[in-house]
C-alpha positions as CSV (number, residue, x, y, z in Angstrom):
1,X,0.0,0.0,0.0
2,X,1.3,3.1,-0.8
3,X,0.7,6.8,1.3
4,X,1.0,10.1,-0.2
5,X,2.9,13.2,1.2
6,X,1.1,16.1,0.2
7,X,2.2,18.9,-1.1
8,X,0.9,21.2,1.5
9,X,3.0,21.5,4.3
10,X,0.8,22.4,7.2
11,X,1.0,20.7,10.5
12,X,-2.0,19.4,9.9
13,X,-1.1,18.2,6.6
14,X,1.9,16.4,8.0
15,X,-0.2,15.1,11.5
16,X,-2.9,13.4,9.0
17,X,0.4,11.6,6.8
18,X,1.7,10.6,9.6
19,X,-1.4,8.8,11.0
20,X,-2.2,7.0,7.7
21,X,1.3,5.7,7.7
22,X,1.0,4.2,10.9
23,X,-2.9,2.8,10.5
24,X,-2.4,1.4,6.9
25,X,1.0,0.2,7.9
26,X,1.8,1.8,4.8
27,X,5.2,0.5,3.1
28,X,5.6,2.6,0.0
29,X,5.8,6.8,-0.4
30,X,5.0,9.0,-2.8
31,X,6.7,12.3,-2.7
32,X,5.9,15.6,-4.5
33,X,8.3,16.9,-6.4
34,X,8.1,20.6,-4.9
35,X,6.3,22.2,-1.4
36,X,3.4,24.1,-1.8
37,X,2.4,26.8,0.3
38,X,5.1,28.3,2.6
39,X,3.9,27.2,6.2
40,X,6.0,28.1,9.5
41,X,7.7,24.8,10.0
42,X,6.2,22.8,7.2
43,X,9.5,21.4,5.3
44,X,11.2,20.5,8.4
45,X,8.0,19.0,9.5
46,X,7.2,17.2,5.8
47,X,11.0,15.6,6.2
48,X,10.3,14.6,9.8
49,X,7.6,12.2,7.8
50,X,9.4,11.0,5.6
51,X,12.4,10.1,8.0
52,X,9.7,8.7,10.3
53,X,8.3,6.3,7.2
54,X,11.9,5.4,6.5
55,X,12.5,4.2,9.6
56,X,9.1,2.1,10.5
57,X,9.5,0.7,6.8
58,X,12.8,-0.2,6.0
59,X,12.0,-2.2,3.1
60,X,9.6,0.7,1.7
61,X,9.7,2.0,-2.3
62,X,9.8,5.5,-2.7
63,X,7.4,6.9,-5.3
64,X,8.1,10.1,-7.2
65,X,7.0,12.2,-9.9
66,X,10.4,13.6,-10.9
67,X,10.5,11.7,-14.5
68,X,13.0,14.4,-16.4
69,X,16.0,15.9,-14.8
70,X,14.4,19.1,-14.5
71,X,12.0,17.7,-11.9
72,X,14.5,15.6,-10.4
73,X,16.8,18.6,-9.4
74,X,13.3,20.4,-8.0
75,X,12.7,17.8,-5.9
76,X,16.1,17.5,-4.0
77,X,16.5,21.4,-3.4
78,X,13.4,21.5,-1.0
79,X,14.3,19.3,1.9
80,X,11.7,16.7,2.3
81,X,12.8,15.8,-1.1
82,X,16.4,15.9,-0.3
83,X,15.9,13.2,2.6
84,X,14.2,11.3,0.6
85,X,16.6,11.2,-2.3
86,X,19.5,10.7,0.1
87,X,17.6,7.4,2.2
88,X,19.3,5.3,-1.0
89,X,15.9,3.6,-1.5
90,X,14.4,1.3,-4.6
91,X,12.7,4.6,-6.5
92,X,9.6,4.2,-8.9
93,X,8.0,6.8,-11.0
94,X,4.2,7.6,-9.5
95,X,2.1,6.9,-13.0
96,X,4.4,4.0,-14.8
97,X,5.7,2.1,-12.1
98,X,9.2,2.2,-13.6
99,X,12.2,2.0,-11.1
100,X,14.2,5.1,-11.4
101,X,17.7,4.7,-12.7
102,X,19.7,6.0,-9.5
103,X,19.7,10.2,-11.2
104,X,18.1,11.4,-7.9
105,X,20.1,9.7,-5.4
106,X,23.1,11.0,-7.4
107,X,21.6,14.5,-7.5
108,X,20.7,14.2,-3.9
109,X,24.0,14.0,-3.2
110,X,25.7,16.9,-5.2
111,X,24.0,19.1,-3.5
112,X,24.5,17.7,0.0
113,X,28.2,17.9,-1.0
114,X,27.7,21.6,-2.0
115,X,25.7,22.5,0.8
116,X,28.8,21.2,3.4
117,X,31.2,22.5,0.7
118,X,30.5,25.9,0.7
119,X,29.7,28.7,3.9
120,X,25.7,29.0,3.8
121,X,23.8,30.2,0.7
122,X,20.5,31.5,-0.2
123,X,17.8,28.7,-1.0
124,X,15.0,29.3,-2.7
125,X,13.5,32.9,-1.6
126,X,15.1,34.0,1.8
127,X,15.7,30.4,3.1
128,X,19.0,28.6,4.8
129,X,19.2,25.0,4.8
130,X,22.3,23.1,6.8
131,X,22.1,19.5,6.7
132,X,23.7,16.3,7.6
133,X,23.2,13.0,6.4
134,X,24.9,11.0,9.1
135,X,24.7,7.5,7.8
136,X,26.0,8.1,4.4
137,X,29.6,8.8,6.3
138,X,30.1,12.0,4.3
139,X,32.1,14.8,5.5
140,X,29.5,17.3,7.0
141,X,29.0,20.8,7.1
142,X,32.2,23.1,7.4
143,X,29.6,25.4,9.4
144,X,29.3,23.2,11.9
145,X,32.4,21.0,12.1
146,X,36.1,21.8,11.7
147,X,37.6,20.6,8.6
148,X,33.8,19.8,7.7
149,X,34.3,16.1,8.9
150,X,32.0,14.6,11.2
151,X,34.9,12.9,12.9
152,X,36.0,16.1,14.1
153,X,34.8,18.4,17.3
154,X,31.9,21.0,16.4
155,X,33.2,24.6,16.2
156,X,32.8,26.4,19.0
157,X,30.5,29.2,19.7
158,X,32.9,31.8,18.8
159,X,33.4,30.2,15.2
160,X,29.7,29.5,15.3
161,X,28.9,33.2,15.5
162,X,30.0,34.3,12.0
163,X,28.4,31.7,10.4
164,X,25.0,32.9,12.0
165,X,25.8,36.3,11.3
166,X,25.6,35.3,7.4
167,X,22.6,33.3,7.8
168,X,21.0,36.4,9.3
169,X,22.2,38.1,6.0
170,X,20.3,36.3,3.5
171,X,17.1,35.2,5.3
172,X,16.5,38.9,7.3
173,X,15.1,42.1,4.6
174,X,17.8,44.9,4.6
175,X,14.7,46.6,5.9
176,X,14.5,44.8,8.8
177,X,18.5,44.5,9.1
178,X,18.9,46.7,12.4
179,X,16.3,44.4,14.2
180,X,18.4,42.1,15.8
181,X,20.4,44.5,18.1
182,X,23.8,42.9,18.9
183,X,22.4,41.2,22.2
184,X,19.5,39.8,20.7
185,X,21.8,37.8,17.6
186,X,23.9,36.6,20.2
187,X,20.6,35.1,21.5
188,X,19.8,33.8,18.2
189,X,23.3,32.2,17.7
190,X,23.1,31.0,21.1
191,X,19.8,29.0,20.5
192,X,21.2,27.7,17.3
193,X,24.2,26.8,18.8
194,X,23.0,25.0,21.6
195,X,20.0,23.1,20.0
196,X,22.3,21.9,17.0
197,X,24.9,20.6,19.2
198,X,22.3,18.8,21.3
199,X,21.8,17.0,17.9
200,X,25.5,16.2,17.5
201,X,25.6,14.7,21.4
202,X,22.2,12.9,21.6
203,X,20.9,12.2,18.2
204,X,23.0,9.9,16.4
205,X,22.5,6.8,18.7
206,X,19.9,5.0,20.3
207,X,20.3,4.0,23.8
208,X,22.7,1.4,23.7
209,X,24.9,3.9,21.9
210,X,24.7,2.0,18.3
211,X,24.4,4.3,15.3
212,X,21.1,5.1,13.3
213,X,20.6,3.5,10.6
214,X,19.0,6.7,9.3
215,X,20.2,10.1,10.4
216,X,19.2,13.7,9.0
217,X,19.9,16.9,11.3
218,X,20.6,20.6,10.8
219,X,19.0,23.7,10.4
220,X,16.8,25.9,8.7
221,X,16.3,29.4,9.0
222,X,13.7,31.7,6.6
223,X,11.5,34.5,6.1
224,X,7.9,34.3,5.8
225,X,5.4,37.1,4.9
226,X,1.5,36.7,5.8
227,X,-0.9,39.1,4.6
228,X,-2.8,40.3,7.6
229,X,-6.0,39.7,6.5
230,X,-4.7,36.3,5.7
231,X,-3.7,34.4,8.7
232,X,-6.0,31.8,9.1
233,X,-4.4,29.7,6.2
234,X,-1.2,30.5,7.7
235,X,-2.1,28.9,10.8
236,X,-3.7,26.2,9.3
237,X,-5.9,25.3,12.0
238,X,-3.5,25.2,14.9
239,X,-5.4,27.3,17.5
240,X,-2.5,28.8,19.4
241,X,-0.3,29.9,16.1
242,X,-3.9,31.7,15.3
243,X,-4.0,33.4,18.9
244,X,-0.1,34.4,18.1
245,X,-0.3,35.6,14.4
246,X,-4.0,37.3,15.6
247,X,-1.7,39.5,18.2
248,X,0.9,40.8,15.8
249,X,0.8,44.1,14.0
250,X,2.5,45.0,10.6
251,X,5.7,46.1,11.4
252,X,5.8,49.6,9.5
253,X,2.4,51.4,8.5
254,X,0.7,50.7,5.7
255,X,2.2,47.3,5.4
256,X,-0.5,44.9,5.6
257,X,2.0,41.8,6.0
258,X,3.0,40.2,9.1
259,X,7.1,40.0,8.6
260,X,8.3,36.3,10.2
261,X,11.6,34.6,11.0
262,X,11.7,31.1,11.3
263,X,14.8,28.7,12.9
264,X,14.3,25.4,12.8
265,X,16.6,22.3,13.9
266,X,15.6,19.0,13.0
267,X,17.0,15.3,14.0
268,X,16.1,11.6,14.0
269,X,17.6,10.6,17.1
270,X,15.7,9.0,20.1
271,X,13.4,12.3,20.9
272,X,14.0,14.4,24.1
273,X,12.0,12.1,27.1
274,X,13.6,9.1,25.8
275,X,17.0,10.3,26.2
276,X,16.3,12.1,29.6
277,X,14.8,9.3,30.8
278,X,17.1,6.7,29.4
279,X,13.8,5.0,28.1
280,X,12.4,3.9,25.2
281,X,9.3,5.5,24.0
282,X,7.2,2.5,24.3
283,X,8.1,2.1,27.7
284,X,7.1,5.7,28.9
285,X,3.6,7.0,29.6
286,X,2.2,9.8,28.1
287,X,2.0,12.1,31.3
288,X,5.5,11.2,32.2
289,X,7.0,12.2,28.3
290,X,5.3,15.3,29.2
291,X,6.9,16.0,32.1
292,X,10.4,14.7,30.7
293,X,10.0,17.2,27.9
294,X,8.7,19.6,29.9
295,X,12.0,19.8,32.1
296,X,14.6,19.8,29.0
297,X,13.2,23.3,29.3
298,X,14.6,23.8,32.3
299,X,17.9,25.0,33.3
300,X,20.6,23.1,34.8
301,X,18.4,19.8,33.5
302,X,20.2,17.8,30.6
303,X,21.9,14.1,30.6
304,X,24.4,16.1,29.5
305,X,25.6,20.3,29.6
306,X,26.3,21.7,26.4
307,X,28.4,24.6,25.4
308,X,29.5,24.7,28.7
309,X,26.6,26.8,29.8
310,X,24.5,23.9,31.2
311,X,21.2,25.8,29.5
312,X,20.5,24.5,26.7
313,X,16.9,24.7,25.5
314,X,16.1,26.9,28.7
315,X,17.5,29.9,26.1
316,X,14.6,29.5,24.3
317,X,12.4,30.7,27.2
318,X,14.9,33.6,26.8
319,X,14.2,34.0,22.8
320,X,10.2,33.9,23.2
321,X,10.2,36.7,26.0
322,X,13.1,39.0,24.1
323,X,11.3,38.6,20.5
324,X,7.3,38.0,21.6
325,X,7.8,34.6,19.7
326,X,6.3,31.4,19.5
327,X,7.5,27.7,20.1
328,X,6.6,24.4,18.2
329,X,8.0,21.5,19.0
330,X,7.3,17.6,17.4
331,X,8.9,15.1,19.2
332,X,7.8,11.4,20.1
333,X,4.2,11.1,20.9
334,X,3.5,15.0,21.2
335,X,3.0,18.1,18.9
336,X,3.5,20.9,21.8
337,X,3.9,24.6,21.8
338,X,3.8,27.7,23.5
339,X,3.9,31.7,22.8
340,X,5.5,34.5,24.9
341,X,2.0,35.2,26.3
342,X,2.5,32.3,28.2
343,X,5.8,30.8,29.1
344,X,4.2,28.1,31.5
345,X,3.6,24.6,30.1
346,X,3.6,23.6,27.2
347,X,0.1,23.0,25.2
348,X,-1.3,20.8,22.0
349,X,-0.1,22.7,19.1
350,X,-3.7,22.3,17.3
351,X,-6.1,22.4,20.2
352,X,-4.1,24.8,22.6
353,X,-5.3,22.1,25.4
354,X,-3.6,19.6,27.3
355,X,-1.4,17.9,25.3
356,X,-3.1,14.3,23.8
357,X,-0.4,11.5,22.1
358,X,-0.2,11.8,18.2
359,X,1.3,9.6,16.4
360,X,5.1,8.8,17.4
361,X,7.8,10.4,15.3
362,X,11.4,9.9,14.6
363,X,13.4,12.7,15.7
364,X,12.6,16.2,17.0
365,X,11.6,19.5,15.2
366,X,11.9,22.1,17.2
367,X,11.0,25.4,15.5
368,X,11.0,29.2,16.7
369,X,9.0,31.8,15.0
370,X,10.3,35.9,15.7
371,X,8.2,38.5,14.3
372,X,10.2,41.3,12.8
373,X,10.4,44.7,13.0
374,X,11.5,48.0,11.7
375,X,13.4,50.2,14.3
């Protein structure tokens, strides 16, 4: 049976593909050749499923309508396509059946060598992509590591800082350029820093320390622009992401679009109560992978301090209240979030509730949404 990721990359979208995967026990999946519609989140979110499928199908085809080169190098440059191309899976064209010669798992990985090659680029509009592909025992990002070899230690925050600095470059307007006072990119490099490292020291091994079989992590960072009489469709039915978007205001007058920056970091490692608790997923109650997740929130409360600072995703807390932002976070059994308007506990991201199970995951995507302004 075969289950299709759609081209819109809502939440929802990606909640409902997710949920036919698991109840049809689905082993095939088709994948569009290009995103549609620029949700907060949505690519990291869209390759969060199809890592997830990989995993819980191992013998699964991959479908795709990429039958000419053109289409084959769209599909790779958007980043559910991209995992999906690099997963080194039996490929079939969606209408003839055909297996694919091998052309996108080639293209797949040119430009996963050009993205570690080079410092970050532009992608697409005013988007970032930094990813690494673990089990294909590549070198990896040169943003990230020294000498761009996995094998190597991660740069430190210092080195880190340029790097974000660029980022900021291409994804922030020139408008908007003198928004993020000096402090407040520290913050921002900071929270990268910290949440992608937490990927290098937790999410490459289960919990007997053996590698993944399949692992994807790094970082996006883009702009998004909603028209404010628009943002329903942007929110796409989450409740809280409506409250949030409904509370913003243009940022100059006469601009009728809500101006949005977007950091993501995304994994397929064991998921944040799992690794706190030193427990599989299975073996963990709902209530209690709340509360595990819940306290990776806190400070002073990892398996393991990062950067020195012993933080870690308590800087976030810092990032909503600095920027009025907003949280989403998909890891294990929970889709959870939280705004600046209320830095308690976290809530369902579609019902703004108590959290209720969804269907489990592979990895965490943990997303951050700042709405910009002009000083």
């Amino acid at each position: 049976m075969m289950v299709l990721l759609k081209s819109d990359s809502s939440w929802k979208s990606c909640e409902e593909t997710l949920a036919a995967v698991a109840t049809s026990h689905a082993q095939d999946l088709a994948v569009p050749n290009r995103v549609k519609g620029a949700y907060l989140g949505g690519e990291v979110s869209q390759a969060q499923v199809v890592s997830t499928w990989a995993t819980n199908n191992p013998e699964g085809e991959l479908h795709t309508w990429a039958d000419d080169m053109a289409k084959a190098k769209a599909l790779v440059e958007g980043l559910p396509g991209l995992v999906a191309g690099l997963l080194k899976r039996r490929m079939r064209f969606a209408v003839s059946k055909r297996e694919q010669d091998g052309t996108v798992f080639e293209l797949a990985l040119s430009r996963l060598d050009a993205l570690h090659d080079t410092l970050p680029q532009r992608d697409r509009g005013m988007r970032v992509n930094v990813v690494c592909a673990d089990h294909l025992g590549r070198k990896s990002p040169r943003a990230f590591y020294r000498g761009g070899n996995e094998g190597h230690a991660p740069v430190t925050l210092a080195e880190f800082k340029p790097t974000v600095d660029r980022i900021l470059e291409l994804t922030v307007p020139s408008v908007y350029s003198e928004w993020l006072s000096t402090e407040q990119r520290d913050v921002v490099t900071d929270l990268l820093y910290e949440a992608f490292r937490n990927t290098h020291e937790h999410a490459r091994a289960d919990l007997q320390g053996r590698e993944l079989p399949i692992s994807f992590r790094g970082i996006v960072v883009c702009h998004h622009s909603f028209p404010r009489d628009n943002l329903a469709r942007a929110a796409a039915g989450s409740k809280p992401l409506s409250g949030f978007l409904e509370r913003l205001t243009p940022p100059m007058e006469g601009n009728r679009q809500i101006q949005l920056l977007e950091l993501s970091v995304f994994d397929c490692g064991i998921g944040y109560a799992s690794h706190l608790r030193r427990r599989p997923l299975d073996e963990l109650a709902p209530d209690d992978e709340l509360a595990a997740v819940n306290e990776c929130f806190k400070k002073n409360v990892s398996s393991k301090s990062l950067a020195g600072t012993g933080q870690g995703l308590a800087l976030i807390d810092d990032l909503l209240r600095d920027h009025n932002g907003f949280l989403r976070l998909r890891t294990g059994r929970l889709s959870v979030c939280r705004s600046s308007s209320g830095l308690q506990d976290l809530v369902d991201t579609e019902t703004g509730g108590e959290p209720v199970p969804r269907t489990p995951v592979c990895g965490t995507v943990l997303t951050c949404v700042l709405p910009m302004r002009k000083r």
